[in-house]
N, C-alpha and C positions, 0 to 999 in steps of 0.2 A: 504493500500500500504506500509507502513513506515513496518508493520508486517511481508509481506512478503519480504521487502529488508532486515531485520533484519536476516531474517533465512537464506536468499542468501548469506549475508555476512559472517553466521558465516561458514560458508562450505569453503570460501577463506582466514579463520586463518589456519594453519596447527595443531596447539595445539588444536586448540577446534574440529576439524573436526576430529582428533584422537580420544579424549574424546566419541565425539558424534559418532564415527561408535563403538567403543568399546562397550559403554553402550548398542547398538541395538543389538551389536554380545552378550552379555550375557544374555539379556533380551529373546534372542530365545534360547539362552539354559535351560534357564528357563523355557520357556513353552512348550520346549519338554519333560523336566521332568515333566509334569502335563498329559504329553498324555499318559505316561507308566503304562500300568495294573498291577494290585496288582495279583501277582502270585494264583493260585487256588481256583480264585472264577470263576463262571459258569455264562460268557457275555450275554448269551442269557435271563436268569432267572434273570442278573440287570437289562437288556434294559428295561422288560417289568413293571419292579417297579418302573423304573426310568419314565417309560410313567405315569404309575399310580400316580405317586407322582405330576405328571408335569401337569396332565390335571386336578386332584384335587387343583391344583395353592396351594400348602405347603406351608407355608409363609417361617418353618422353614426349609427347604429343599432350595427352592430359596435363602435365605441368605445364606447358607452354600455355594451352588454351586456359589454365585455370588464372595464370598471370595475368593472360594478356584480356581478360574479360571476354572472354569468345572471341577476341580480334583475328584467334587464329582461323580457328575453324572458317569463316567467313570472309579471310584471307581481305578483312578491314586493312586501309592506308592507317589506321589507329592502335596496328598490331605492335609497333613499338612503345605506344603506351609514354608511360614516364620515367621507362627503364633506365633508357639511356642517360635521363638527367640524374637520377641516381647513382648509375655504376659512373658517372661524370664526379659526381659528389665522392661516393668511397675513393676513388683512385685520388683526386688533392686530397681527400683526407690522409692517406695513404703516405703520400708523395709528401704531404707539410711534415711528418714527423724525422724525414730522411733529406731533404733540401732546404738549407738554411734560408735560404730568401722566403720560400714557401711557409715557413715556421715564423719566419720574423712579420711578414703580413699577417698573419693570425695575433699578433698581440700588438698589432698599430690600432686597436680598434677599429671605430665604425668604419674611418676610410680604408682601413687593412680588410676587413669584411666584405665591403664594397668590392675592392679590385678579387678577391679570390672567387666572389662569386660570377664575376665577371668573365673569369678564368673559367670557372665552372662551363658557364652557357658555352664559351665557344668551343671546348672538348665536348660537348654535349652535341653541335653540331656535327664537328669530326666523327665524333657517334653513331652518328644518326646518318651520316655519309655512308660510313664503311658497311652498317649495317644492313641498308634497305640496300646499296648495290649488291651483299649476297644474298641478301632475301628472294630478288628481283633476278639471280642469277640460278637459284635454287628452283624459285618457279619456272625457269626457262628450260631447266636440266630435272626433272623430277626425280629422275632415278640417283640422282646425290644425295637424296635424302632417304632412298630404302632403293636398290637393288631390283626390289620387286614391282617396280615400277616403271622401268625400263620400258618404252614404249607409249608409256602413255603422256598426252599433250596437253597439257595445263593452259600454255600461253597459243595460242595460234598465229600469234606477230611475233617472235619474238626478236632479239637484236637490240640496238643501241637507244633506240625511240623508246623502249620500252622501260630498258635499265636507267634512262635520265626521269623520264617519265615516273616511275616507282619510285625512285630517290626523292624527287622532289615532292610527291603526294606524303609519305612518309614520313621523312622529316621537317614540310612544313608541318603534318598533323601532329606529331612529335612537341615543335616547338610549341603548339596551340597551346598543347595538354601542357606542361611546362606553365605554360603564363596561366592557365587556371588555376593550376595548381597554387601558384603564387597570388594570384587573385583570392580565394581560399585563406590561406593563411595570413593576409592583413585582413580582409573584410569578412572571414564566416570564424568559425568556430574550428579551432586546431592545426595541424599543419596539414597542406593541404596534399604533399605530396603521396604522404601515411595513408591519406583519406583514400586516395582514387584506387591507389592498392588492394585498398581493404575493399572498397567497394566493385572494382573486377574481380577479386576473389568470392565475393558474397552474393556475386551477379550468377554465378554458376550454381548454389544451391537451390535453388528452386529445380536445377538439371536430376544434383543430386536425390534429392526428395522424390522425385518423378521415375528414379531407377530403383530408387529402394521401394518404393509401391510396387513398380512392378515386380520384384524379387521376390515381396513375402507376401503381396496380396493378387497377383495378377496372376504373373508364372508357378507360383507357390514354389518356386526351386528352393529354400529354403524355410527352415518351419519361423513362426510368429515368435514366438519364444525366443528363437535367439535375437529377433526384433527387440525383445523389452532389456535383453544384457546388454548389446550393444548402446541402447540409449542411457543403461545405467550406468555403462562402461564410459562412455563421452561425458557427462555430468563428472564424474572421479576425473577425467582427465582436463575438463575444463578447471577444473577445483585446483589440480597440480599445477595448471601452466602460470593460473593467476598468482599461485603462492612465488611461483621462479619469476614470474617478472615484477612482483613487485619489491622481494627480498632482499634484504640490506643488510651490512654488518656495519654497526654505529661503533665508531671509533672516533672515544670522546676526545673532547680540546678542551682545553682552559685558555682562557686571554684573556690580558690584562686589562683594564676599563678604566678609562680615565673622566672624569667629570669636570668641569672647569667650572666653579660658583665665586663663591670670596676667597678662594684659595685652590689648589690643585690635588682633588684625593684621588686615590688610586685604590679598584680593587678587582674582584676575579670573578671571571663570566664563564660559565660552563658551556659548551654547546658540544654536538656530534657531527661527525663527517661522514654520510651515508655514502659504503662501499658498495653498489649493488652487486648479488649474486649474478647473474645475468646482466654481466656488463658489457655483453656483446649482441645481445639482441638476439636477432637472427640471422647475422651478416656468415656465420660458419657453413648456417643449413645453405645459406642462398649460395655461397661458394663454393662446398662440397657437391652439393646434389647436380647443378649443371654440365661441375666438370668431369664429373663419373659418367652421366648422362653422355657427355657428348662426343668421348675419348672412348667411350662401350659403340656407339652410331661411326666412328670415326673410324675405329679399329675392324667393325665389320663392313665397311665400304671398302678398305683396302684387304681384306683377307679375302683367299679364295674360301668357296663357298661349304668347303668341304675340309680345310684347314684346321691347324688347332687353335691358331688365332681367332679364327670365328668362332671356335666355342668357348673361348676367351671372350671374347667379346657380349655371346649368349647368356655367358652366365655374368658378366657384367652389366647387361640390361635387365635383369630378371630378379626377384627377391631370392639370391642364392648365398650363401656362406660367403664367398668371395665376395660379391656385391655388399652386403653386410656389413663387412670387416671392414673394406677399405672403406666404407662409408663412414664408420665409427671411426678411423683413425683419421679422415680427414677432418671430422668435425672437431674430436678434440684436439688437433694440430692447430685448425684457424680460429677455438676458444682463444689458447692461447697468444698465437701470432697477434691477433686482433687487441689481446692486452698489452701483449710489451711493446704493441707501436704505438698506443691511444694512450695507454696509462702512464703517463712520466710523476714517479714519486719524487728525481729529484726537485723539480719545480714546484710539486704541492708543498714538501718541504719548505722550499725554501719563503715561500711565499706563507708559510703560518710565523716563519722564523721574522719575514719582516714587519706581520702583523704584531708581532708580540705573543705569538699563539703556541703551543706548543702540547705533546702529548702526555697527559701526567706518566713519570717515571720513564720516558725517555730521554735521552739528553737530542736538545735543537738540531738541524743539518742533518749530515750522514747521516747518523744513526737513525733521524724518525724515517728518511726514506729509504735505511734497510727497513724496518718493521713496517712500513705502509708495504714495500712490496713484498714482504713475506706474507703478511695478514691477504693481501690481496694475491696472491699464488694459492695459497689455502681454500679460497672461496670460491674462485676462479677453477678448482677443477671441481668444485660441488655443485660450480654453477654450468659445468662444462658436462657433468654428467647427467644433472636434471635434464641439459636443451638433446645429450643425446637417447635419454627414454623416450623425449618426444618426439621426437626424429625418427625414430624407429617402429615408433607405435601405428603405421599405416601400415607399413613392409610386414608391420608383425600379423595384424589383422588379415591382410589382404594372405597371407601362408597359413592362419591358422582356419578360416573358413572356410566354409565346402559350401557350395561351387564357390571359389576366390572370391573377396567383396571388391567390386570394381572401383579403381583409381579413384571416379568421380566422387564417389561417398568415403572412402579411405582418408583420403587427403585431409578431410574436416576433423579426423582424429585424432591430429596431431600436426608435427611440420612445421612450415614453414605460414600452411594457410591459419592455422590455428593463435599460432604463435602473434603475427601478424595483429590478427583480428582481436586478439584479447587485450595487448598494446595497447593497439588505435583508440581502442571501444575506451580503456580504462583513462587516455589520455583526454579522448575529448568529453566523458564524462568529470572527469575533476577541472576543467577549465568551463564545461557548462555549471557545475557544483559553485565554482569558486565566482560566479557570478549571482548566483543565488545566497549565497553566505554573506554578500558587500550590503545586496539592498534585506538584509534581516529575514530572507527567506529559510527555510527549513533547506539541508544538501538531499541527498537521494539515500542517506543512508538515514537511520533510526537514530543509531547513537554513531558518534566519529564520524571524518570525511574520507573521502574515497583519495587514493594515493595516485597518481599517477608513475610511471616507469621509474622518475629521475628523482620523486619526492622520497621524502626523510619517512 
């Protein structure tokens, strides 16, 4: 109850109810640029690949189409989405922690923000170049993308007209997506980039929903029963993902407080420096999963068909022991990587040292940023094997079900789409909370506020 008077209430701010119909009005501009076809390909000759690919349950295919909000399937100019300004974002993220000029923009402030995101967009275009020309070279050549497709013709023009042609429909829709996104996060509710994610990801459960009907009430290939453990099994795992992203280890500070009245006193302020568990997100899954994905599609396009490489390959596409493994060891390999390039303890150090801050029973400098990056190594693999239970938990489902549960309902049980959506959902409820809290409204919870990822 308290949840939904929280959402009644915030429709009678006028500022947030701007916010909140804004963010809906760009979010369907958004998805109508995912429904527009990519000029001179031949619909009738996708539909029937796009069946083929769909009733073969593609693991790599279903991720695609789940990211890219059906952009695939539909072979939309809207298929790159806002990938590209993302993987544009990780990469200067990436690149700031290992080139000094790139580092040294990041702490000029607002003008240092300014030029790097500046930097951002036109890598984003570079992006969005390289990508649509092999998109647009893929649809030209179908058989690069599965072997078994040799022969059949997607494009019926194809050639140069075509590849400038696809570039430019792509990455100008690209760029669109981009500025709404930005559009979004000054004028609606949360950031916007998060949002269009979450919202191509959530665009595909209504598919899901429509496949699990028919599994346990249409086809009946599966009994009802295991209908009610599965939805008990996703509540347990929604419960888990919430607890990892919002989880924190408080490692407190004292600083010293100074007050300036008729004289100068001095005393001591207690506060915490919230370490998250999950302080990498989902940036491991999103990195592990496509490069297995497409080094498995990679490896069997160059092995003969009959080879050990292709069954190398087979069982790299497939939920197998091999598949598995190296999947677990990529993800806790880029837990970590992703900390010791993001987490620098010497600067938090040193920056409590020039507050006046410091860790009780540490001594200042070195020593707290050995103990911050020990404390945050310790977490860091609790946090690295909470995100890979959840990583794991489709692969596991979809092997432990008779007849397999298909990719499209899988996915929702973990992953990346899980992970994603539970984020987003918790972020843009504590900034719609945190406006209802200002004008003396009641938050969305009974007792306490709702945390978002980064909160204490």
């Amino acid at each position: 109850m308290s949840m939904m008077k929280g959402f009644s209430n915030a429709f009678r701010i006028p500022e947030l109810r701007k916010k909140i119909l804004v963010t809906f009005g760009l979010v369907f501009v958004c998805r109508l640029v995912a429904q527009i076809p990519t000029p001179g390909v031949d619909w009738t000759e996708l539909a029937k690949i796009v069946a083929d690919f769909k009733s073969g349950d593609s693991t790599l295919f279903s991720w695609f189409e789940t990211f890219s909000g059906g952009a695939l399937g539909q072979c939309s100019i809207g298929f790159l989405s806002i990938w590209p300004y993302i993987s544009a974002q990780i990469v200067i993220q990436l690149l700031s922690s290992i080139i000094p000029s790139l580092e040294k923009l990041k702490k000029e402030g607002e003008n240092g923000r300014q030029q790097l995101a500046q930097i951002t967009r036109y890598l984003t275009i570079a992006l969005c170049l390289v990508q649509s020309w092999g998109i647009a070279t893929v649809l030209s050549n179908p058989h690069m993308l599965d072997p078994h497709l040799a022969g059949r013709i997607l494009v019926p023009h194809p050639g140069l007209g075509f590849h400038v042609m696809t570039m430019i429909g792509m990455t100008t829709a690209s760029l669109f997506v981009m500025w709404l996104a930005d559009q979004i996060t000054t004028f609606g509710i949360g950031n916007g980039a998060s949002l269009i994610i979450m919202i191509n990801i959530t665009s595909r459960l209504p598919e899901a929903l429509q496949r699990a009907y028919e599994r346990y009430f249409v086809a009946k290939t599966a009994p009802v029963s295991g209908l009610a453990v599965l939805i008990l099994f996703f509540l347990l795992v929604v419960m888990g993902t919430v607890m990892l992203t919002q989880g924190v280890r408080k490692v407190t500070i004292h600083s010293t407080r100074r007050s300036v009245g008729g004289g100068s006193t001095y005393g001591m302020q207690q506060t915490f420096m919230p370490l998250r568990v999950n302080y990498t997100g989902v940036m491991p899954i999103i990195f592990a999963q496509p490069l297995l994905q497409i080094a498995a599609a990679a490896v069997k396009y160059f092995a003969a068909p009959s080879g050990r490489l292709h069954d190398i390959a087979m069982m790299l596409s497939e939920t197998t022991w091999l598949h598995i493994s190296l999947y677990s060891v990529l993800i806790v390999f880029f837990t970590f990587f992703w900390v010791a390039t993001q987490f620098n303890a010497i600067d938090i150090s040193e920056n409590l040292k020039r507050d006046g801050s410091y860790v009780p029973g540490v001594r200042p400098g070195r020593a707290t940023a050995e103990y911050l990056d020990d404390v945050m190594t310790k977490i860091t693999l609790i946090g690295a094997l909470g995100l890979l239970a959840i990583a794991l938990i489709p692969m596991l489902i979809m092997s432990w079900t008779r007849p397999p549960l298909p990719w499209a309902i899988a996915s929702f049980f973990g992953g990346t789409s899980l992970l994603i959506i539970v984020g987003v959902a918790l972020d843009t409820l504590r900034i719609m909370e945190s406006h209802l809290l200002v004008r003396k409204y009641e938050g969305f919870l009974s007792h306490g506020t709702l945390r978002g990822r980064g909160g204490v």
